[in-house]
C-alpha positions as CSV (number, residue, x, y, z in Angstrom):
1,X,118.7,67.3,123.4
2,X,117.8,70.4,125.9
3,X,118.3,72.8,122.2
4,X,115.6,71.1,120.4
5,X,113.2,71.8,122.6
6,X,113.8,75.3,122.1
7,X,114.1,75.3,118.3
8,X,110.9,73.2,118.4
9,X,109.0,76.2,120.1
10,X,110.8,79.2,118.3
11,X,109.7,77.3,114.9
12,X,106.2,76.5,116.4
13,X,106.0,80.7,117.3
14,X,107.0,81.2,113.9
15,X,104.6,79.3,112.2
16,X,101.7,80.2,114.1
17,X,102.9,84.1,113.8
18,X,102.8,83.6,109.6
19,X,99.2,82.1,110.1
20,X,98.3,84.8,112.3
21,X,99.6,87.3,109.7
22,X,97.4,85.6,106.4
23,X,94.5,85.6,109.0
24,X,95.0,89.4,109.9
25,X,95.5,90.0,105.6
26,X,92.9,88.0,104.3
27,X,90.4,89.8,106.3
28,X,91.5,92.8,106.1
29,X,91.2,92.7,102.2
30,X,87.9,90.6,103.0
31,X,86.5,94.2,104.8
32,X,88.1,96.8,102.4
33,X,86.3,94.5,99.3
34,X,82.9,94.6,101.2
35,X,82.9,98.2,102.3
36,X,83.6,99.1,98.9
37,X,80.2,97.2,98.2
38,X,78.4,98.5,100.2
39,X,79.3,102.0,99.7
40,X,78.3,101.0,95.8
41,X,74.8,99.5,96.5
42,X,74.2,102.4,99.0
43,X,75.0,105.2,96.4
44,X,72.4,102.8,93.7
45,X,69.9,102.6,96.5
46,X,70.4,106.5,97.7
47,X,69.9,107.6,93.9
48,X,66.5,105.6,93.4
49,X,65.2,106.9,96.2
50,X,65.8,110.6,95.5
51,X,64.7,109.7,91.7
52,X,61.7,108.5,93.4
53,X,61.0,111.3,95.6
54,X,62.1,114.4,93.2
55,X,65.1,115.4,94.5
């Protein structure tokens, strides 16, 4: 009975390290897919404005 205390935790550990580990992926991809956006709709807004000014 003492062992399944153990294998309870290690299991518990494990699961919790796997959800920890989509969190830690999800956002990273989450970031990369937004900076991307950004950089787009700042090169769009960067261009108008030196269409607009001459440049």
């Amino acid at each position: 009975m003492k062992y399944h205390r153990g294998v309870t935790s290690i299991e518990y550990a494990m699961i919790a390290s796997l959800i920890a580990l989509a969190i830690i992926v999800g956002v990273g991809a989450t970031g990369e897919a937004n900076a991307k956006n950004w950089s787009f709709w700042t090169g769009k807004v960067i261009a108008v404005l030196q269409g607009a000014l001459g440049h």
